[in-house]
C-alpha positions in Angstrom: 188.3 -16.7 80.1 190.4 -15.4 83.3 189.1 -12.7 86.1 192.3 -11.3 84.5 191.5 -11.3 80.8 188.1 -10.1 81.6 188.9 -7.2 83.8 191.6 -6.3 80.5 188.7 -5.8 78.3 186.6 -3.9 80.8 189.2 -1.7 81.1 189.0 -1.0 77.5 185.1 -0.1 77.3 184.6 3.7 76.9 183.7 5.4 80.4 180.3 5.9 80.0 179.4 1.7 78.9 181.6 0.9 82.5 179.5 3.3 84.4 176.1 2.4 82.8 173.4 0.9 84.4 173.6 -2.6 83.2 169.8 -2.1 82.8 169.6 0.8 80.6 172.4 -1.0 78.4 169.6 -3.8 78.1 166.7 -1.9 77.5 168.5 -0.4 74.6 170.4 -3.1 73.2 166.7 -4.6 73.4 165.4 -1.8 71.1 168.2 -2.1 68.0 167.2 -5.6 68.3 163.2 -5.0 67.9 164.6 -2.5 64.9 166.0 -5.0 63.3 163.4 -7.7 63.7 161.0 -5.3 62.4 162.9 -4.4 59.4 163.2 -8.0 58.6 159.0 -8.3 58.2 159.0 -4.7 56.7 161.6 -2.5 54.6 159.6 0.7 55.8 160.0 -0.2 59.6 163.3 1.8 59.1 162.2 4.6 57.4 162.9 8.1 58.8 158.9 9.1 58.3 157.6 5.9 60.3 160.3 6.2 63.4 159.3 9.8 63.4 156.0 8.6 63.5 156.5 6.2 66.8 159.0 8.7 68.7 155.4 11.1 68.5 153.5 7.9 70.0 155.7 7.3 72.3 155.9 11.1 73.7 152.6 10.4 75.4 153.5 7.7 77.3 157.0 9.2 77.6 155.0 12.6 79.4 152.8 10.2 81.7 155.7 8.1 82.4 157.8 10.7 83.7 155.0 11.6 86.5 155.1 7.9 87.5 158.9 7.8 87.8 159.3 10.5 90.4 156.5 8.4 93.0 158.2 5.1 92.0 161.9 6.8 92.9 159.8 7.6 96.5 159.0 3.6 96.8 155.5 4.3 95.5 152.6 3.5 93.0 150.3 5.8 91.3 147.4 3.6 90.0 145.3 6.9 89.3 146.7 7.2 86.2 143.6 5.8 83.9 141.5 8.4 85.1 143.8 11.1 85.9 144.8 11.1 82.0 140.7 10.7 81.1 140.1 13.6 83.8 142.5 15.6 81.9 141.7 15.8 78.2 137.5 15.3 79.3 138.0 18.7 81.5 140.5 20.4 79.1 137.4 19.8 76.1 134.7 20.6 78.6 136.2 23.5 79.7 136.7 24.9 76.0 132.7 25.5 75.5 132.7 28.0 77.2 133.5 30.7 75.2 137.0 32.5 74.7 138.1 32.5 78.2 137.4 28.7 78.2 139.4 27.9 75.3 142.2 29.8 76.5 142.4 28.2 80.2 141.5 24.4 78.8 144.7 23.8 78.9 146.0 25.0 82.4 142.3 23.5 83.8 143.1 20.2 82.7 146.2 19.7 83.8 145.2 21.8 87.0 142.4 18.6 87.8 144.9 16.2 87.4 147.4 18.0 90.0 144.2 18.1 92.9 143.8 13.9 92.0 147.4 14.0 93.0 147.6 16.1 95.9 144.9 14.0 97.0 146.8 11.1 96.5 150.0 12.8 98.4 148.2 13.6 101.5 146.5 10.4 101.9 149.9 8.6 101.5 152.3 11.5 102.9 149.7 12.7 105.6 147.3 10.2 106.7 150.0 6.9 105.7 147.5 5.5 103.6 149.5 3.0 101.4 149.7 4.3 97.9 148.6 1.6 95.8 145.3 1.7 97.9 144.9 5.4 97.9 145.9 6.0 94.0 143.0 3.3 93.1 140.4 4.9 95.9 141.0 8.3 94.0 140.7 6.6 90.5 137.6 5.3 91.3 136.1 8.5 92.5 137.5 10.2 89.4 135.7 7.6 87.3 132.4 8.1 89.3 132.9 12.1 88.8 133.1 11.5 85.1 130.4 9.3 84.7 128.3 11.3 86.3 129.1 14.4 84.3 128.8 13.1 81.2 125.9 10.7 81.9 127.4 7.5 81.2 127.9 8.6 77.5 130.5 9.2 75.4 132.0 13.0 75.8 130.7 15.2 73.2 133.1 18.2 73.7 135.9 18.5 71.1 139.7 19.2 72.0 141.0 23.0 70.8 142.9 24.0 68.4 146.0 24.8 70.6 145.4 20.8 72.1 145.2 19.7 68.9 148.4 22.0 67.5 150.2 20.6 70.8 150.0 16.8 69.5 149.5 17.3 66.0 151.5 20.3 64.9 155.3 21.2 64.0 156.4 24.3 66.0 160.1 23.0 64.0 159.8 21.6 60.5 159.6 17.9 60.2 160.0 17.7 64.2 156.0 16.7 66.1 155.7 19.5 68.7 154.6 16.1 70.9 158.1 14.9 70.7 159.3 18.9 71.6 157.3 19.0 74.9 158.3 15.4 75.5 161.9 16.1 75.4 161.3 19.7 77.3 159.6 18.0 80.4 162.6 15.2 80.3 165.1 18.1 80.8 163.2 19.4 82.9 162.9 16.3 84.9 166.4 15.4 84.9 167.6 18.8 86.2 165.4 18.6 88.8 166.5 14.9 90.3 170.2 15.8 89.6 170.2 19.3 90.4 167.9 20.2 93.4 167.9 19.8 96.7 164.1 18.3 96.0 165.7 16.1 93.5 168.2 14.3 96.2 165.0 14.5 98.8 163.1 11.9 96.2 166.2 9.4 96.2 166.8 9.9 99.7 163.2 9.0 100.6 163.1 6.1 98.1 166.5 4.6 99.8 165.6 4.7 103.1 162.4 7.5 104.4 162.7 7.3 108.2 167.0 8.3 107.5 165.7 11.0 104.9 163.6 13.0 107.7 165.8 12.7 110.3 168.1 14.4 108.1 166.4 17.5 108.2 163.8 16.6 105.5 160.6 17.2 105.0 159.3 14.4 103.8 155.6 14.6 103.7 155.7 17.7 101.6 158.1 16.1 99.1 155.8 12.9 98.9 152.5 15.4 98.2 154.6 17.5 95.4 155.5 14.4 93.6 152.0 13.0 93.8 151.0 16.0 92.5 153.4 16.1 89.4 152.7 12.3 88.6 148.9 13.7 88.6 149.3 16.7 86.4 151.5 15.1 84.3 149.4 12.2 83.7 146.0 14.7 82.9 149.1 17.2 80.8 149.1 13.7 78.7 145.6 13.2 78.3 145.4 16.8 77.3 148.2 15.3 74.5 146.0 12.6 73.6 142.9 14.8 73.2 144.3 17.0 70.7 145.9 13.5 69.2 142.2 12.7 68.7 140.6 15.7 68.7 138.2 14.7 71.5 138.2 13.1 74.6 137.2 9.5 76.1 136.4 8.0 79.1 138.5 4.7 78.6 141.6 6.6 76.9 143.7 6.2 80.0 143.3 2.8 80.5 146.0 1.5 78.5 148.9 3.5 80.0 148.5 2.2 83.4 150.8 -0.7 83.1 152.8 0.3 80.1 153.9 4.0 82.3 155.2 1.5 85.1 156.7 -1.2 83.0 158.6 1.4 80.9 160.0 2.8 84.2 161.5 -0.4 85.8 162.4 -1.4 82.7 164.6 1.2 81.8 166.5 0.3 85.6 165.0 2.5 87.8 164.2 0.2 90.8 160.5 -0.6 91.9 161.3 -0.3 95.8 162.7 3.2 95.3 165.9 5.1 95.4 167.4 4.3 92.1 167.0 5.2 88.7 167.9 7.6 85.9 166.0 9.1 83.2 167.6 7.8 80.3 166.4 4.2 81.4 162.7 5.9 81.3 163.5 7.2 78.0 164.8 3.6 76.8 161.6 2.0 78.3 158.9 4.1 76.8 160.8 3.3 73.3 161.1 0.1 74.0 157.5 -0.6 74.9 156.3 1.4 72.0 158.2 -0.2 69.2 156.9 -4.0 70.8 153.4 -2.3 70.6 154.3 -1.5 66.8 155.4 -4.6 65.9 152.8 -6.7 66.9 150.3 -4.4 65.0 152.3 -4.6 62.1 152.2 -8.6 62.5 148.3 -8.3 62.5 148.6 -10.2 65.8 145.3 -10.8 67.8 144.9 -9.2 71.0 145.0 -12.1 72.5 148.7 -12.8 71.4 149.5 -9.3 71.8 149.2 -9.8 75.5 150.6 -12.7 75.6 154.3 -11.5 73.8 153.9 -8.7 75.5 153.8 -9.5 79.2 156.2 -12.2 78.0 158.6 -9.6 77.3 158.1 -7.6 79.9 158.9 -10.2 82.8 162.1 -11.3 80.5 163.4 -7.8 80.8 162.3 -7.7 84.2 164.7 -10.8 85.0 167.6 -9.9 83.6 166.9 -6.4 85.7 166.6 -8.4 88.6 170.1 -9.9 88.1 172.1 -7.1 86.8 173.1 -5.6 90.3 174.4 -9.0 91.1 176.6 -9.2 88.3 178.7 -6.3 89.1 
């Protein structure tokens, strides 16, 4: 086929396919194709009640995932997530025994210990230039330590509250999850910010090049510390999620959203070394990964195949990432 016949039918594509990050195109062209595998091995993998049922899944990760996209837009890592999401919902239900006043500020308190991990994390890697992947695991360790200690080594025996438990489980809009409601608030949210703020361009600028970002006028550190600290309180805001999911806490409930938060942001385009990215790929990767998750435990698959397929997939997409600037 000619350069010439080619460029005809890209001329033809609607707008908004040309201008699309080749990507996002994938991750999402990878997701009707995981729909329709799965409706091969099972009629119901289709039905409105059991996609209703993965878009509320995938609102946690989509809430933590958001956090980790601003720091990776910035050329960083947050690895503090395990414990940051444990520190939130453990602090949110420890906080509710005590009395009225507790119940009524579990919320803000755990979400509020998640934003100190990350303001932490922000001035060691803003303030002190302490490279953020060995920061983020330094804090995660001490969160760890701080939760062991409090709890004794055992399991946490403080239950989520009724508003944590209404937040994941309830239905502020008939036959909407209020999970998928706050999901799709803090995505709007997220989204107006990068695109509409001055803070917003300071996070691309940064990620594309830091030293030409502060000699423009700005102030980088501080921007590096607030997005630490949203990637933190978001993270412990979706332990807080998974609590009331639950209806308690646990110590090891963050542990699987470490990698799947990272690999559904450079999956969905946004660039690991900073500076590029959009929210809609984010949104594309945290449906992705959780519909491969879904799959696989329909299949019955062992864990160790589960891993397996699943990294698997991930570098695939990962490669064909890689290679989609170069094909403009």
């Amino acid at each position: 086929m000619s350069e010439t016949t080619i460029g005809s039918i890209a001329g033809r594509m609607p707008k908004f396919i040309r201008r699309a990050d080749p990507a996002v195109l994938t991750a999402f062209a990878c997701i009707v194709l995981l729909l329709f595998l799965g409706s091969l091995y099972s009629r119901s993998f289709l039905s409105p009640e059991y996609l209703l049922q993965q878009l509320k899944v995938a609102s946690f990760l989509g809430v933590i995932a958001t956090g980790m996209m601003l720091v990776i837009l910035l050329g960083q890592i947050d690895l503090s997530v395990p414990w940051s999401v444990a520190v939130g919902a453990m602090m949110a239900a420890a906080a509710a025994a005590y009395g009225p006043i507790g119940v009524a500020l579990a919320i803000p308190f755990g979400i509020f210990c998640g934003v100190l991990i990350g303001i932490v994390n922000g001035i060691g890697v803003a303030y002190l230039r302490i490279p953020s992947m060995i920061i983020t695991l330094a804090t995660n360790a001490v969160a760890q330590g701080l939760m062991v200690v409090y709890t004794g080594g055992f399991s946490p025996q403080d239950s989520a509250t009724g508003a944590m438990r209404y937040l994941a489980t309830g239905f502020a809009i008939p036959g909407v999850p209020n999970a998928v409601i706050i999901w799709a608030l803090i995505g709007a949210a997220m989204v107006l910010m990068l695109t509409r703020t001055s803070f917003g361009r300071s996070v691309y600028g940064i990620g594309n090049r830091e030293r030409a970002a502060y000699l423009s006028g700005i102030d980088t550190r501080r921007v590096v510390m607030i997005a630490f600290a949203i990637s933190g309180g978001l993270s412990a805001f979706g332990g807080v999620l998974l609590a009331g999911y639950a209806s308690k806490a646990a110590q090891s409930m963050g542990d699987a959203y470490l990698l799947p938060s990272i690999a559904a942001v450079v999956l969905g385009g946004t660039s690991i070394l900073g500076g590029r990215g959009s929210y809609l790929g984010t949104v594309a990767g945290v449906i992705l990964i959780t519909l491969l998750q879904s799959i696989l435990s329909v299949m019955q698959m062992p864990e160790a195949g589960r891993q397996i397929i699943y990294g698997v997939v991930i570098v695939a997409m990962l490669l064909l990432y890689g290679r989609a600037p170069a094909s403009r």
